[in-house]
Backbone as JSON, one array per atom type, in Angstrom:
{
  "sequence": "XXXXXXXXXXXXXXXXXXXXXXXXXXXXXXXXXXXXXXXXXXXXXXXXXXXXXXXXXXXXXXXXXXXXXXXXXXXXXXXXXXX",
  "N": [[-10.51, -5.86, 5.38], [-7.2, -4.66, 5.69], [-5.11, -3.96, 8.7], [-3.4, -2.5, 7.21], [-4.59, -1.04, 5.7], [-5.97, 1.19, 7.03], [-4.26, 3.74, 7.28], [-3.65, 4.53, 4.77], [-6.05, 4.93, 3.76], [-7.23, 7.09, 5.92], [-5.55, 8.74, 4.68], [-5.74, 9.74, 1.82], [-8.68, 10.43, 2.42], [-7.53, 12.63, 4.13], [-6.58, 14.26, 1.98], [-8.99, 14.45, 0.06], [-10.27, 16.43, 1.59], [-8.49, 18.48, 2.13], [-8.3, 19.32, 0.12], [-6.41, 18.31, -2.38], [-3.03, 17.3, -2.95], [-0.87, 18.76, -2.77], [-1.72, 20.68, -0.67], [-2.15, 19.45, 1.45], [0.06, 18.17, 1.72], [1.6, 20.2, 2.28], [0.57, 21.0, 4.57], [0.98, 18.55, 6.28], [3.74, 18.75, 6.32], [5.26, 16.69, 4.34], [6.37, 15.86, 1.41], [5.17, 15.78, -1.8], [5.73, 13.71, -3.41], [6.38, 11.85, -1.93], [4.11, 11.54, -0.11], [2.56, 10.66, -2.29], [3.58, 8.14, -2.91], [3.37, 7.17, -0.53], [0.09, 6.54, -0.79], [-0.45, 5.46, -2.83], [1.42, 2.64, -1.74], [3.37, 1.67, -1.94], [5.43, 2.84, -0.41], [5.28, 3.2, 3.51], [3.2, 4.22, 5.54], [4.29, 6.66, 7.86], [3.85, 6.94, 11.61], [3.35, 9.29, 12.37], [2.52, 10.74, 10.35], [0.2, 9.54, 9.84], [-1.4, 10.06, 12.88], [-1.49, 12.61, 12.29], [-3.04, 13.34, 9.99], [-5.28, 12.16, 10.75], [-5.87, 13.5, 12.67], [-6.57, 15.88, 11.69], [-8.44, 15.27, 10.26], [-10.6, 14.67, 12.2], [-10.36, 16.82, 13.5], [-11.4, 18.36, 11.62], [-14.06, 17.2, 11.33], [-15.39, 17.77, 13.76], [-15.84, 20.97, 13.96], [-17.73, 20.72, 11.44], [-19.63, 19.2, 12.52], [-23.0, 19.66, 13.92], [-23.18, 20.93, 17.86], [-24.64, 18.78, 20.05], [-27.18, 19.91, 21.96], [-26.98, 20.1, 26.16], [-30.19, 18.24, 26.71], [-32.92, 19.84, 28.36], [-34.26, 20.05, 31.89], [-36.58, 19.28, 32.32], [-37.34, 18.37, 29.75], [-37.82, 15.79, 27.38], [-38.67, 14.32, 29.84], [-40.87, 12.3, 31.84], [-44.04, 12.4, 31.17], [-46.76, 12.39, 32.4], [-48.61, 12.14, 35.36], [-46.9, 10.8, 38.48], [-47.17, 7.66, 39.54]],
  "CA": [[-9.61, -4.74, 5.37], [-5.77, -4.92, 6.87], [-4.59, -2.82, 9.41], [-2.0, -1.14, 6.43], [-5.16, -0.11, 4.51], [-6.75, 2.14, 7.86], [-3.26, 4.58, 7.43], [-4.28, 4.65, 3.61], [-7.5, 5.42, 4.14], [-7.35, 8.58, 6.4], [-4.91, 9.96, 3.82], [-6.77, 9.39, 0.68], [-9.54, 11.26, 2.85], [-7.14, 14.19, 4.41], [-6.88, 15.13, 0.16], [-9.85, 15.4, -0.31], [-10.28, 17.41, 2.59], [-7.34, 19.64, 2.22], [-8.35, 19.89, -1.66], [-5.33, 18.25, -3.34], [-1.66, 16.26, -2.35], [-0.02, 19.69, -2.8], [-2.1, 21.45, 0.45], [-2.12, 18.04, 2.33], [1.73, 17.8, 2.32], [2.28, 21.64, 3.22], [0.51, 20.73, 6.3], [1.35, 17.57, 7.18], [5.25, 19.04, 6.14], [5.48, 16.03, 3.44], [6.49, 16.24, 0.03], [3.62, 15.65, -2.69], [6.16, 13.07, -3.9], [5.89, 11.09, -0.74], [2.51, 11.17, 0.08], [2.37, 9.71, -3.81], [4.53, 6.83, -2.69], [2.38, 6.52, 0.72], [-0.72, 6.66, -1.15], [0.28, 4.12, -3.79], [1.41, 1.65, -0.9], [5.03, 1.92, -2.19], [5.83, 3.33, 1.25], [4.49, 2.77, 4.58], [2.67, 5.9, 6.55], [4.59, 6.61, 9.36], [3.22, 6.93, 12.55], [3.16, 10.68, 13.12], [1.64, 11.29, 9.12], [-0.8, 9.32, 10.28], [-1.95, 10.61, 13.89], [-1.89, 14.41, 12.41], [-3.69, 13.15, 9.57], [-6.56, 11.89, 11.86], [-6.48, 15.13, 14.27], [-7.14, 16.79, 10.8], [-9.92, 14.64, 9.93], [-11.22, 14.75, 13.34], [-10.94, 18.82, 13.41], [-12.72, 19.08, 10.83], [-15.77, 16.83, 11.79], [-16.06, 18.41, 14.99], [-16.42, 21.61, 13.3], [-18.85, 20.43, 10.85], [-21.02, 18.61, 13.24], [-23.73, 20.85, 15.18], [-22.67, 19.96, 18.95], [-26.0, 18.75, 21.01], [-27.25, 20.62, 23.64], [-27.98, 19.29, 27.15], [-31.51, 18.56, 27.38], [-33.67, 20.7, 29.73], [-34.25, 18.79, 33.12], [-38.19, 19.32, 31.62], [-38.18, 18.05, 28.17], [-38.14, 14.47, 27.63], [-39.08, 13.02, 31.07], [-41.89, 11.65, 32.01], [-45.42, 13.18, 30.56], [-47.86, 11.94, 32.76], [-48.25, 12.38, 36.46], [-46.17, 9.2, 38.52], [-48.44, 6.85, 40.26]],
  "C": [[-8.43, -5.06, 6.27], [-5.72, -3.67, 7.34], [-4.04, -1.54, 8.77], [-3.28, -0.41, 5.78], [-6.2, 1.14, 5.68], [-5.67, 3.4, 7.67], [-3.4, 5.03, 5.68], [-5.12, 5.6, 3.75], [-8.0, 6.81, 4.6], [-6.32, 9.42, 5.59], [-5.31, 10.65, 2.64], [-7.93, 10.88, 1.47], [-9.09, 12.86, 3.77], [-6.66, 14.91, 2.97], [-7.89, 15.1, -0.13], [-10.23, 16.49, 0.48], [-9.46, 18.71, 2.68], [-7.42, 19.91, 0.44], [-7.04, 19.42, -2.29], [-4.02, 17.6, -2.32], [-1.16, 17.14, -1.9], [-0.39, 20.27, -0.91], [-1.94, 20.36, 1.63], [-0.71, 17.94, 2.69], [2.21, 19.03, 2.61], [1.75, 21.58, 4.75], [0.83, 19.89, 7.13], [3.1, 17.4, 7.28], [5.75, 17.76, 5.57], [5.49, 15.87, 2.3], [5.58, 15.5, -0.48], [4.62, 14.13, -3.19], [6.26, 11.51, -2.9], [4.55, 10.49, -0.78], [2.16, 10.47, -1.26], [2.45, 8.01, -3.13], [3.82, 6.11, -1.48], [0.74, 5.82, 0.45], [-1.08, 5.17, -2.19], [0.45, 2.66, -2.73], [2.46, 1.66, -1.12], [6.07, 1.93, -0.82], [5.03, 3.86, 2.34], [4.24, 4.32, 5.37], [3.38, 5.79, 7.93], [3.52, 7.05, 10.4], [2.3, 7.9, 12.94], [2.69, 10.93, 12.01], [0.43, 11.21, 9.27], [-1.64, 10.05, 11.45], [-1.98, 12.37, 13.15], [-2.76, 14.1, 11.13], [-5.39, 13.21, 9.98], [-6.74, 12.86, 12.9], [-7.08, 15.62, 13.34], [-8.34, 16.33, 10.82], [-10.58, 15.04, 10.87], [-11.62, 16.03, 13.77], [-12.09, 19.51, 12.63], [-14.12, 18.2, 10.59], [-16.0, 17.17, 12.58], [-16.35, 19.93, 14.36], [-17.33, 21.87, 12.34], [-20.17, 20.0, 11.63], [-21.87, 19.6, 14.26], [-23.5, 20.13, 16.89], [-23.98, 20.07, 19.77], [-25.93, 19.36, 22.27], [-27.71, 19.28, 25.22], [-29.19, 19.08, 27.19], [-31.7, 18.97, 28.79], [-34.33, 19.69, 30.68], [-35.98, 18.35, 32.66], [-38.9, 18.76, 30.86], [-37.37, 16.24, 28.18], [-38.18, 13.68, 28.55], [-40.4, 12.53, 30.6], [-42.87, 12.95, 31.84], [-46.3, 13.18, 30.79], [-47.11, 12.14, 34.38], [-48.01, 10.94, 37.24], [-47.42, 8.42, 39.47], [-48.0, 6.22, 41.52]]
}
């Protein structure tokens, strides 16, 4: 994989995420005709399409993912008395 295809990659995956080119470029404030052309390889993802791309992504796996609790100082130590 090249570097150009990681800026690809998270865009490809903020449409499916945002359901479609159309909802993807009202948020990332880039025309559907663009993001075509970015998508394609035609024209190169700028910097900043990218990084808000990847906050998206990233927003919405932290909201998907259940966030682990601390374990209790109790539960998985030691189970036996120390010697």
């Amino acid at each position: 994989m090249k570097n150009s295809d990681v800026p690809m990659m998270a865009l490809r995956r903020a449409v499916e995420l945002c359901n479609g080119l159309e909802a993807l470029g009202d948020a990332l404030m880039v025309s559907t005709d663009r993001l075509e052309r970015m998508l394609s390889g035609e024209e190169e993802v700028p910097h900043a399409v990218f990084t808000q791309a990847v906050g998206m992504l990233l927003e919405a796996t932290s909201t998907r993912t259940p966030k682990r609790s601390t374990p209790d100082s109790n539960e998985g130590g030691r189970k036996g008395p120390r010697h």
